[in-house]
N, CA, C and O atoms as a GROMACS GRO file, in nm:
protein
  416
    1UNK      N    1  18.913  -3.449   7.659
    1UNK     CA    2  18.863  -3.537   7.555
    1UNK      C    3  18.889  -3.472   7.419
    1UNK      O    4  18.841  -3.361   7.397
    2UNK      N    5  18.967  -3.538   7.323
    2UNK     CA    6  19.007  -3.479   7.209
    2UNK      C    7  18.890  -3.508   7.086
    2UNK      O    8  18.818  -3.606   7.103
    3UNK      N    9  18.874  -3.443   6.991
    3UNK     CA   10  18.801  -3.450   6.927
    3UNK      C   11  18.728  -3.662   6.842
    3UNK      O   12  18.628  -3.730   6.815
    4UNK      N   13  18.896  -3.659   6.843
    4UNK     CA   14  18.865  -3.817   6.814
    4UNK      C   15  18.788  -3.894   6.913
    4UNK      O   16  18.698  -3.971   6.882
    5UNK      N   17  18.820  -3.876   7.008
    5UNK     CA   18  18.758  -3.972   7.141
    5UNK      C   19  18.610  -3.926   7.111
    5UNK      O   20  18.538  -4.023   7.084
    6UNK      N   21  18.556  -3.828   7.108
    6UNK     CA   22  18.446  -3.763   7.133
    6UNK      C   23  18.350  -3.829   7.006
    6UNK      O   24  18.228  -3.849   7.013
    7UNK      N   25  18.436  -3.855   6.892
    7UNK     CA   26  18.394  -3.925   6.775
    7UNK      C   27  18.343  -4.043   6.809
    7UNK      O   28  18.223  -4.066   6.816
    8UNK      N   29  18.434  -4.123   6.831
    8UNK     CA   30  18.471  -4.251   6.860
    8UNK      C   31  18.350  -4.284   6.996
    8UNK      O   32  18.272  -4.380   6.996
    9UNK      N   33  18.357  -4.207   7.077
    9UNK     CA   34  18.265  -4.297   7.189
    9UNK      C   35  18.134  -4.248   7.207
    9UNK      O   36  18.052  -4.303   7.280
   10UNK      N   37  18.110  -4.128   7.129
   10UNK     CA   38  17.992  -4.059   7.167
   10UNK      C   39  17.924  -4.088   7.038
   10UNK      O   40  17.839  -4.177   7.033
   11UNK      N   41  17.968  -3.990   6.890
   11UNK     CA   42  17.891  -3.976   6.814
   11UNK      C   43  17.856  -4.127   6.747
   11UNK      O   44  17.737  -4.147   6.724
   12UNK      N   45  17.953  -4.236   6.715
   12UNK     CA   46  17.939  -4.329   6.658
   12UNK      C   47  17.867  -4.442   6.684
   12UNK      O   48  17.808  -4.516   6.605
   13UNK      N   49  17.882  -4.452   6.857
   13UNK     CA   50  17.711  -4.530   6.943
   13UNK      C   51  17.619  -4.454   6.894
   13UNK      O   52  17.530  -4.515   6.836
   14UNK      N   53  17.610  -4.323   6.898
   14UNK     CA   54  17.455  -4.251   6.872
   14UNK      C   55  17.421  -4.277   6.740
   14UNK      O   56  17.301  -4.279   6.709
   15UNK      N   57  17.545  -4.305   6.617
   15UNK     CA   58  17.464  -4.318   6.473
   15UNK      C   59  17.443  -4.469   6.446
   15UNK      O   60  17.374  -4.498   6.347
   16UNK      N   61  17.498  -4.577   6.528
   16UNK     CA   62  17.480  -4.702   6.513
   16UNK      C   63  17.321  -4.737   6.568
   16UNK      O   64  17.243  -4.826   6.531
   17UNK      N   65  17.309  -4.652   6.650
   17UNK     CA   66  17.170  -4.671   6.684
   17UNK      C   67  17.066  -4.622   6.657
   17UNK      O   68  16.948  -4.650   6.680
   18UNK      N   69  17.143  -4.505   6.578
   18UNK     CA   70  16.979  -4.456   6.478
   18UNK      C   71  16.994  -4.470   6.395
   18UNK      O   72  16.949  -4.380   6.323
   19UNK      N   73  17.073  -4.597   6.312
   19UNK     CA   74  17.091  -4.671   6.246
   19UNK      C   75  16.972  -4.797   6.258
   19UNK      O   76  16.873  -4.806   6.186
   20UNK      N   77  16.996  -4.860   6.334
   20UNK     CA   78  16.885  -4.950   6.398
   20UNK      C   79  16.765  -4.916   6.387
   20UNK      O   80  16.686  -4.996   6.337
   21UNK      N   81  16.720  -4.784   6.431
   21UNK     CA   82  16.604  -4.731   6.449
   21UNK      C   83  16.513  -4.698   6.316
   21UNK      O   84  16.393  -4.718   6.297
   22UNK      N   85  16.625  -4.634   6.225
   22UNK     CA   86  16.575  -4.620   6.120
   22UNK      C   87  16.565  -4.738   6.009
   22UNK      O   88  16.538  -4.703   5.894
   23UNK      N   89  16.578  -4.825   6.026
   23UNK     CA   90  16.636  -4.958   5.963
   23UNK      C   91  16.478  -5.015   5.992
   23UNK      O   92  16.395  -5.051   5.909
   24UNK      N   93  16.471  -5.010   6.100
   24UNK     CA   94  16.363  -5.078   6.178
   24UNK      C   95  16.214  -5.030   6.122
   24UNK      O   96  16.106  -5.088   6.114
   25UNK      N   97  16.275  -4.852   6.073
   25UNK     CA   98  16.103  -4.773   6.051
   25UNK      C   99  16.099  -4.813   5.874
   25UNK      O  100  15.991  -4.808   5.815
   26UNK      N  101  16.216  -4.848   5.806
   26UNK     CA  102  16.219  -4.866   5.637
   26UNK      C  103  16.137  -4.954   5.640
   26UNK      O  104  16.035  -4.950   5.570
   27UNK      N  105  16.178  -5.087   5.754
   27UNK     CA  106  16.122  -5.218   5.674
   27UNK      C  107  16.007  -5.243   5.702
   27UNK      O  108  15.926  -5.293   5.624
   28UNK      N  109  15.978  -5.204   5.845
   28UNK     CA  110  15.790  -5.206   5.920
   28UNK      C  111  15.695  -5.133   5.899
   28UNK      O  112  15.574  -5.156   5.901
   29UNK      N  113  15.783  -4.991   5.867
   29UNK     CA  114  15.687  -4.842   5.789
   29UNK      C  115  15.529  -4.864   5.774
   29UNK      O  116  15.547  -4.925   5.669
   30UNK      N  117  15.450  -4.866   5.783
   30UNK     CA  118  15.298  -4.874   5.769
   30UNK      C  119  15.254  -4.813   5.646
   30UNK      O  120  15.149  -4.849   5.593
   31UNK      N  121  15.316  -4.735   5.602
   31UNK     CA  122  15.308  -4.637   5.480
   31UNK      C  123  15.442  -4.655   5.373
   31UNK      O  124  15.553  -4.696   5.408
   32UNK      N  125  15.407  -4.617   5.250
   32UNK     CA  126  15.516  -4.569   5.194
   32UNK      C  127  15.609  -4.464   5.207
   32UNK      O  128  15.731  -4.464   5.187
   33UNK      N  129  15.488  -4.324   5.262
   33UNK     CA  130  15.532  -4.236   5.272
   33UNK      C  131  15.688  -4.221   5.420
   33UNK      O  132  15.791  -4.153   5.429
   34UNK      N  133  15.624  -4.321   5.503
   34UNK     CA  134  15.723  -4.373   5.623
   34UNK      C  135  15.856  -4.451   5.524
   34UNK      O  136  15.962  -4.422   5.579
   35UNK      N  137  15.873  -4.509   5.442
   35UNK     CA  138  15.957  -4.567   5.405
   35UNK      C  139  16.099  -4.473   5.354
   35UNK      O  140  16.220  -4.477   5.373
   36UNK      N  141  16.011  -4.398   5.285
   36UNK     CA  142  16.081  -4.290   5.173
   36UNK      C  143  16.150  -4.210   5.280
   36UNK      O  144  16.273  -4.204   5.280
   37UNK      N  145  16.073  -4.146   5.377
   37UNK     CA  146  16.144  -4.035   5.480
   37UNK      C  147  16.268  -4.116   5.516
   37UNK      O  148  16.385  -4.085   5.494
   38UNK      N  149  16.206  -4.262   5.597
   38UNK     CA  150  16.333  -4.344   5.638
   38UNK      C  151  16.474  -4.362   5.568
   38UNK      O  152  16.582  -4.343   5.624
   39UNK      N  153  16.455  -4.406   5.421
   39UNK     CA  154  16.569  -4.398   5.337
   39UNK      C  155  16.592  -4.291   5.289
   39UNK      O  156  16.654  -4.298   5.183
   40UNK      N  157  16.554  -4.138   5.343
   40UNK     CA  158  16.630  -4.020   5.350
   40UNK      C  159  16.681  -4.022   5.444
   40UNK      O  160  16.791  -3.968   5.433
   41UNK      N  161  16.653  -4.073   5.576
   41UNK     CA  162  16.759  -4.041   5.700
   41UNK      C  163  16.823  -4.144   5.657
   41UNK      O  164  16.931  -4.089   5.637
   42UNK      N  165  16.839  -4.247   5.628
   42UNK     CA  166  16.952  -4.388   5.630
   42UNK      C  167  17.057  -4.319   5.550
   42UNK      O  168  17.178  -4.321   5.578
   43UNK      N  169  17.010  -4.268   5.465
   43UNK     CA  170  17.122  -4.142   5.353
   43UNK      C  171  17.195  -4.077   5.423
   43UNK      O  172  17.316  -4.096   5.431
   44UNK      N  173  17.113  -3.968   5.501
   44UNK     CA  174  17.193  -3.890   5.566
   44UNK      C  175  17.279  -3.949   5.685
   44UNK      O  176  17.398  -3.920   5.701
   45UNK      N  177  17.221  -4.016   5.752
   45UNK     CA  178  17.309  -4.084   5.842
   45UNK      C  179  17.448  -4.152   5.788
   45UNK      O  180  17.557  -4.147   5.844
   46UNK      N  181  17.408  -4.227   5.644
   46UNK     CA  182  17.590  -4.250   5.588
   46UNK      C  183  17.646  -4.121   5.591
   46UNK      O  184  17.750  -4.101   5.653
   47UNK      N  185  17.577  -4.017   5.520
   47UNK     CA  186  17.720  -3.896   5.474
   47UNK      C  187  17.747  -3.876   5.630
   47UNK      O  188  17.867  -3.886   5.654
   48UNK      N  189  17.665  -3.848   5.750
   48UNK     CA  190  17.739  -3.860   5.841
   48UNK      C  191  17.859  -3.930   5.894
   48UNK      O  192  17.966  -3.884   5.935
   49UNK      N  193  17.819  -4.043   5.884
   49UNK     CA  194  17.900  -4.151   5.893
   49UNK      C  195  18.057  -4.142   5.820
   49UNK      O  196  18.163  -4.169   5.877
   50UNK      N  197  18.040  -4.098   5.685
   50UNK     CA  198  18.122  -4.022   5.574
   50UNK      C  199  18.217  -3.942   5.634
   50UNK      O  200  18.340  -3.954   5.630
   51UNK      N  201  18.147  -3.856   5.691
   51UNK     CA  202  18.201  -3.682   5.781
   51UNK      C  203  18.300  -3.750   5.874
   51UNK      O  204  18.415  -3.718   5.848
   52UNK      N  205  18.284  -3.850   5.990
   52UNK     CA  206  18.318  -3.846   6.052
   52UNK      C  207  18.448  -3.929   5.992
   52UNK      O  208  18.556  -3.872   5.980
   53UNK      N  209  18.437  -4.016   5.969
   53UNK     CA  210  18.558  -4.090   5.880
   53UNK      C  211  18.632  -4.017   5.817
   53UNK      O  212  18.745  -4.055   5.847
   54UNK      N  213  18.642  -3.896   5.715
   54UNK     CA  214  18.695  -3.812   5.716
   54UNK      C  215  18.755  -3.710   5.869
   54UNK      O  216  18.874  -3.717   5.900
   55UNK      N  217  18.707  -3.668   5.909
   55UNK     CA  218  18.781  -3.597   6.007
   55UNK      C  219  18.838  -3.701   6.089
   55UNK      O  220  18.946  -3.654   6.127
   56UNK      N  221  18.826  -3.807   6.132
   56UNK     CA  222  18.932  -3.913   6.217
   56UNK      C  223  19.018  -3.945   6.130
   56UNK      O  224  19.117  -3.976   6.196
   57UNK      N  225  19.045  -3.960   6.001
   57UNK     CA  226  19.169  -3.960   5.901
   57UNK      C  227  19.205  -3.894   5.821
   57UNK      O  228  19.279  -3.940   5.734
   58UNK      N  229  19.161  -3.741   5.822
   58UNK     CA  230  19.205  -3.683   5.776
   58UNK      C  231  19.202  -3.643   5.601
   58UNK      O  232  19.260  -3.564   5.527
   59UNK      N  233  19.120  -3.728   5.591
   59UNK     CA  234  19.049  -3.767   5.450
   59UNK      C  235  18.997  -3.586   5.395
   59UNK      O  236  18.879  -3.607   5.424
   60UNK      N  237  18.996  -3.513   5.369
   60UNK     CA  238  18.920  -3.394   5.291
   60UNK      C  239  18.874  -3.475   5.179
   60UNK      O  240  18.758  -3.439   5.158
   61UNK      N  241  18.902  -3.552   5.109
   61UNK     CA  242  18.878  -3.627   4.984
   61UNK      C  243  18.701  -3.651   4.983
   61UNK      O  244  18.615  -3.628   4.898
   62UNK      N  245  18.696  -3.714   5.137
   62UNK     CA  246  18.559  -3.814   5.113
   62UNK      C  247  18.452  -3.693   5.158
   62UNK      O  248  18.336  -3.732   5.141
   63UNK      N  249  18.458  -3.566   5.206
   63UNK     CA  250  18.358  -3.450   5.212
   63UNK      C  251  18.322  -3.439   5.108
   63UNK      O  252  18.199  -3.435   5.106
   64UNK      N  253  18.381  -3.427   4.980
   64UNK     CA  254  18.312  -3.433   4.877
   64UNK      C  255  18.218  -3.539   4.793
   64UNK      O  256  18.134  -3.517   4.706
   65UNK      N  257  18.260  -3.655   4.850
   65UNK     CA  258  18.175  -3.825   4.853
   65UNK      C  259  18.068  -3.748   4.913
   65UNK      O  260  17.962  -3.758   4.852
   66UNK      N  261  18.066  -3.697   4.988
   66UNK     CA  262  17.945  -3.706   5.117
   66UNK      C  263  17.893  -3.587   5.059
   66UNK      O  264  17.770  -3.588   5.065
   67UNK      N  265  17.934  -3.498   5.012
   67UNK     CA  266  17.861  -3.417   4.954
   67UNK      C  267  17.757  -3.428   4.807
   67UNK      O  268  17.648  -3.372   4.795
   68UNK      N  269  17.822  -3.508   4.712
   68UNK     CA  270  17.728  -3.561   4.609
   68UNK      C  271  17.654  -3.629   4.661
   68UNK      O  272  17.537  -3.606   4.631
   69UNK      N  273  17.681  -3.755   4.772
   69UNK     CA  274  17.578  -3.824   4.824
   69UNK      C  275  17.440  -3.767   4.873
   69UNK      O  276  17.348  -3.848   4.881
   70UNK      N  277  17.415  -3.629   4.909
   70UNK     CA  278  17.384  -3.564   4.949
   70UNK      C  279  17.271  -3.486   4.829
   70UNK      O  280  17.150  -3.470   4.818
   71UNK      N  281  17.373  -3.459   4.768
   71UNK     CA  282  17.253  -3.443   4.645
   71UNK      C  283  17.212  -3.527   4.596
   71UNK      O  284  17.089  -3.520   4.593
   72UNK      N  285  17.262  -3.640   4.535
   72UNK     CA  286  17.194  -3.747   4.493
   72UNK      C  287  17.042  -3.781   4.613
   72UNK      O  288  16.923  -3.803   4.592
   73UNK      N  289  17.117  -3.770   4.722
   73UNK     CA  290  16.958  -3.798   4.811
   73UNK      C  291  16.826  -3.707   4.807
   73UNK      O  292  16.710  -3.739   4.832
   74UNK      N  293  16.883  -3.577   4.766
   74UNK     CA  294  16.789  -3.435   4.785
   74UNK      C  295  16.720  -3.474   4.653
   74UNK      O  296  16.607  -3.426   4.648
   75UNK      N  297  16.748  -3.536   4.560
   75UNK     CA  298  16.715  -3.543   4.398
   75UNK      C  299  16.614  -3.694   4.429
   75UNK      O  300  16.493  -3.699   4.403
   76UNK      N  301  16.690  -3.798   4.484
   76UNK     CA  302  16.562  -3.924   4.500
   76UNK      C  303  16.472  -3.851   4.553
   76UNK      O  304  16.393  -3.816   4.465
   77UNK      N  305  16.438  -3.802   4.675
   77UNK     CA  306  16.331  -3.745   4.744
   77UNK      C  307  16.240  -3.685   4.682
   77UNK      O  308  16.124  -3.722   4.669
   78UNK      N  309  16.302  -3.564   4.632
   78UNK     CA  310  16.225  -3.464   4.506
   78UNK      C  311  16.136  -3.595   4.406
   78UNK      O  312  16.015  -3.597   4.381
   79UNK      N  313  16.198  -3.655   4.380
   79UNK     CA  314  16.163  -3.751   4.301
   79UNK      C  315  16.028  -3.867   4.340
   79UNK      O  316  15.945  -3.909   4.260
   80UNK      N  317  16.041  -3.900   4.489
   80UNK     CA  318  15.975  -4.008   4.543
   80UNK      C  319  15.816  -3.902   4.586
   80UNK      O  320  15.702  -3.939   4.616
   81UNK      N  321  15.873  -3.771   4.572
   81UNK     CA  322  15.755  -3.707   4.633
   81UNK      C  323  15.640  -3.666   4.527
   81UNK      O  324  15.521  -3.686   4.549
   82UNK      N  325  15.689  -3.608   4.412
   82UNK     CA  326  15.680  -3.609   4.282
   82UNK      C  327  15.601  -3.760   4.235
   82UNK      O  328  15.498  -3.756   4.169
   83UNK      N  329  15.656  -3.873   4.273
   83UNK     CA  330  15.560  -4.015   4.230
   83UNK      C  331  15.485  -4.016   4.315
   83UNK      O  332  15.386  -4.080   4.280
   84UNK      N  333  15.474  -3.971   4.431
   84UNK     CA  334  15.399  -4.015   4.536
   84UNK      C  335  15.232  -3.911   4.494
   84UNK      O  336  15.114  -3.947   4.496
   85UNK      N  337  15.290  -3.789   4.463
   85UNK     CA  338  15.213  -3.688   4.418
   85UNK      C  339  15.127  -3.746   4.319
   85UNK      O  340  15.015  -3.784   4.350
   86UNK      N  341  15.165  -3.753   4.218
   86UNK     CA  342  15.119  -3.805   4.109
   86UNK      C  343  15.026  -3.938   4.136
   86UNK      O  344  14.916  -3.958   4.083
   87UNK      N  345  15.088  -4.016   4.223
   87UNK     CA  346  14.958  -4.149   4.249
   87UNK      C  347  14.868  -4.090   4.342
   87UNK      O  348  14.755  -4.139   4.332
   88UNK      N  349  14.879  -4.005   4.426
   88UNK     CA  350  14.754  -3.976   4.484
   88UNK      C  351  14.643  -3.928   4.440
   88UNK      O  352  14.526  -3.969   4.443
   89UNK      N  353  14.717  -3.791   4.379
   89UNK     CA  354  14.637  -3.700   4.222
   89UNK      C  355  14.545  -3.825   4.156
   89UNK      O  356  14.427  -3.827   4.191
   90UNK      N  357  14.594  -3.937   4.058
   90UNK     CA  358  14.519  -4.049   4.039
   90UNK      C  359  14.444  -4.105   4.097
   90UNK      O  360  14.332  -4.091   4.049
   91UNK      N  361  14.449  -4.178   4.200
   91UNK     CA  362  14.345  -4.199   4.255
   91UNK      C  363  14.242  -4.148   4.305
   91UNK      O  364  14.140  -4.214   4.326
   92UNK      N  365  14.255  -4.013   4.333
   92UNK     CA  366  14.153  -3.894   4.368
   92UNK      C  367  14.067  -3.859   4.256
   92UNK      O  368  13.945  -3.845   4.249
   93UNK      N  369  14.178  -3.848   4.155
   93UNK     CA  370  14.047  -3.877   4.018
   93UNK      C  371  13.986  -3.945   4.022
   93UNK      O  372  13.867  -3.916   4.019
   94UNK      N  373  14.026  -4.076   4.031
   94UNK     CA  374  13.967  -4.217   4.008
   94UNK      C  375  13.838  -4.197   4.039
   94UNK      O  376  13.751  -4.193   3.952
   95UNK      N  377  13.805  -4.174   4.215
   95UNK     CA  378  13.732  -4.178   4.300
   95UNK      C  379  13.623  -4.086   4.220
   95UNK      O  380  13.512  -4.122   4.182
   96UNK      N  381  13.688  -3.951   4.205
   96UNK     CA  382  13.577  -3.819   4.165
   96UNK      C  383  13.491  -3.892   4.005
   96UNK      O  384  13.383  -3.858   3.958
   97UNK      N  385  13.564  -3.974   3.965
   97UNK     CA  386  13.492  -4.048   3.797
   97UNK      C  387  13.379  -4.135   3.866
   97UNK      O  388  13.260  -4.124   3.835
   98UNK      N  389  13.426  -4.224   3.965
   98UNK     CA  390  13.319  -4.319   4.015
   98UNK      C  391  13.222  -4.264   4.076
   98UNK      O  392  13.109  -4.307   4.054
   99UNK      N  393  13.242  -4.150   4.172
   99UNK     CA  394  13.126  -4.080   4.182
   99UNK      C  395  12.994  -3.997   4.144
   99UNK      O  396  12.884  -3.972   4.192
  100UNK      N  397  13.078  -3.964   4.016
  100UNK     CA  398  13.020  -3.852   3.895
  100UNK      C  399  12.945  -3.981   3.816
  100UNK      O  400  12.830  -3.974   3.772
  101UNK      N  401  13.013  -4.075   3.808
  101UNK     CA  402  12.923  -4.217   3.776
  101UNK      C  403  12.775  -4.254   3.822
  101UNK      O  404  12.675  -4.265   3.752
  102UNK      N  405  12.791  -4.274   3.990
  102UNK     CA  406  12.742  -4.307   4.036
  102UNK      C  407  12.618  -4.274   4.036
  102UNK      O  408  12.529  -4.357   4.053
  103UNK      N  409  12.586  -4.085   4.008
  103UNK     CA  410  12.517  -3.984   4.050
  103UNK      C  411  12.439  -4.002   3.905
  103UNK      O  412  12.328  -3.950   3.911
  104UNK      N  413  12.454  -4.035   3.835
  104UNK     CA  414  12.404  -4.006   3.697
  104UNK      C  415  12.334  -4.141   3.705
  104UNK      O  416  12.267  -4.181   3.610
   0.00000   0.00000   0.00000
C-alpha cells in the first residue's frame, strides 16, 4: 500500500467523519464553550485536510496555507478564551454586587 492509497482510503474516510462529528458538536453544543473547542477542531481538521492534498500532489506550496491557517486558529482561540474570560469575570461580579446588596 503506497502512501497515496493509504491517504485516499484510510485517512480521508476518517476526516470526513470527524468532520460530521464535529459539525454535529458546533451546531448542538449545549455550551459556548463546546462550540469554540468545536470550531478549533473543524480548523484543524481543514489544515489536515490541507496536508494531505499537498502530499497527494505534491503541492509544498499549500503547507504553508496550512500553516498560517494554523495560526490564525491558535490566535481566534486565544481570543474566544480571553472573551469568554472576561464574561464570566462579569457576571461573577455581577452576582458578588447583588449580594453585597442584598446583605445590607
Amino acid at each position: 500500500m503506497t502512501i497515496e492509497e493509504y491517504l485516499y482510503y484510510i485517512i480521508l474516510p476518517v476526516l470526513a467523519v470527524s468532520v460530521l462529528l464535529v459539525f454535529y458538536r458546533f451546531i448542538i453544543g449545549p455550551s459556548i464553550v463546546d462550540r469554540v473547542v468545536a470550531l478549533d477542531l473543524l480548523i484543524t481538521i481543514g489544515i489536515t485536510l490541507i496536508a494531505v492534498y499537498s502530499i497527494v500532489y505534491g503541492q509544498s506550496t499549500f503547507l504553508d496555507i496550512a500553516m498560517i491557517l494554523g495560526l490564525i486558529a491558535f490566535l481566534s482561540t486565544v481570543a474566544f478564551s480571553y472573551y469568554l474570560e472576561r464574561r464570566t469575570k462579569t457576571k461573577r461580579e455581577k452576582k458578588l454586587d447583588e449580594q453585597k446588596n442584598k446583605e445590607k
